[in-house]
C-alpha positions, -999 to 999 in steps of 0.1 A, spaced: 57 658 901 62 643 868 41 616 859 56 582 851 51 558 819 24 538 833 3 568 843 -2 583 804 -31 578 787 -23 563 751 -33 580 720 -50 565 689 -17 574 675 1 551 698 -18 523 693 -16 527 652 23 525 658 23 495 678 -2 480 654 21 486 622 50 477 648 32 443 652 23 437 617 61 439 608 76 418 632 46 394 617 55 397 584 91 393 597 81 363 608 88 369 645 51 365 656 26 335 643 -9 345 635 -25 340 665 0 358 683 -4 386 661 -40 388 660 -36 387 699 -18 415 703 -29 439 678 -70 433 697 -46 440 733 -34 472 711 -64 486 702 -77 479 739 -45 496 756 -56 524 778 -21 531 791 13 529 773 26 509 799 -3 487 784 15 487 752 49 487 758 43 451 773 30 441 742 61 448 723 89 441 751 97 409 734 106 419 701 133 442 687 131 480 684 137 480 652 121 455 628 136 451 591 116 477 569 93 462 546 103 457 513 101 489 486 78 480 459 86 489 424 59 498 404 65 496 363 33 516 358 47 550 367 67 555 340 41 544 312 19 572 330 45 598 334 55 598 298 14 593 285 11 626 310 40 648 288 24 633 257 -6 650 267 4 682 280 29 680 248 -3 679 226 -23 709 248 3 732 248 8 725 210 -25 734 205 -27 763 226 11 784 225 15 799 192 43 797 170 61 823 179 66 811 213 76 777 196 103 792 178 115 808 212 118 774 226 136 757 196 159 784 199 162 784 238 164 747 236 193 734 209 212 767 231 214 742 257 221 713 236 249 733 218 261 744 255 255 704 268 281 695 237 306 717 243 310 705 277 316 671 266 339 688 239 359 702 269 359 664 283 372 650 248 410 662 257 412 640 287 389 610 274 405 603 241 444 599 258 427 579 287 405 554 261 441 548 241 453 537 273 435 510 277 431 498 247 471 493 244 473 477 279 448 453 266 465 449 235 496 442 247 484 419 275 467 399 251 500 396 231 518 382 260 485 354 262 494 322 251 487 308 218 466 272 210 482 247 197 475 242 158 440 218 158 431 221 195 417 256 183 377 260 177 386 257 142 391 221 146 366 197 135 346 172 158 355 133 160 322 120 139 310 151 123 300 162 85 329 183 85 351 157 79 365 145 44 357 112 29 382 92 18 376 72 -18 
């Protein structure tokens, strides 16, 4: 005989999910304070999931997720990390092994340019393109009248010529 919703114990797992559950829909705004606090004792008391699906019958199954936060200090302290593993393995590979890597690494810089070289066929014709649709579009632009240009000089300002 299968047991039904009601009749399952809840886990402290269960009662963590509808806590962080709660706390979204209260950061949401969806719940005030008290209600929250309410609920998230009622949680924490639940015995039976019945017990806590009543608790979170009113709101929707799936609250907005809270915001990602971006944290600025990560890459100060990934690039102080390769600065010091730069400086350890300096001290400790010798320069033999240094030369290996010079060699192994401009390979793949030499091998990264002449992929783009094989790019420059294409790129070059498509770049002329648009720079003589853009030229010839802003041939057909209208021209400003003489004096209503920026050239013009401003009613009142020191730009203009005295008359003896």
């Amino acid at each position: 005989m299968p047991l039904l919703r009601s009749d399952i114990r809840a886990s402290d797992a269960d009662r963590e999910a509808v806590a962080e559950f709660l706390k979204r829909h209260y950061t949401a705004g969806r719940l005030t304070e008290d209600e929250f606090d309410a609920r998230v004792d009622a949680a924490y008391a639940a015995v039976g999931l019945s017990q806590l699906d009543r608790l979170v019958a009113d709101l929707p199954a799936h609250p907005p997720a809270p915001p990602a936060r971006r944290s600025s200090v990560r890459p100060v302290v990934a690039c102080l990390a390769v600065a010091v593993l730069a400086v350890a393995a300096a001290s400790v590979v010798p320069g033999e092994v240094w030369a290996v890597l010079l060699v192994l690494a401009l390979s793949l810089l030499l091998f990264a340019g002449m992929a783009l070289m094989m790019l420059a066929p294409v790129a070059i014709p498509i770049v002329l393109v648009v720079w003589l649709v853009h030229a010839v579009r802003r041939a057909g632009a209208p021209v400003p009248l003489s004096g209503a240009g920026p050239r013009a000089p401003l009613p009142g300002s020191a730009s203009r010529r005295r008359l003896s």
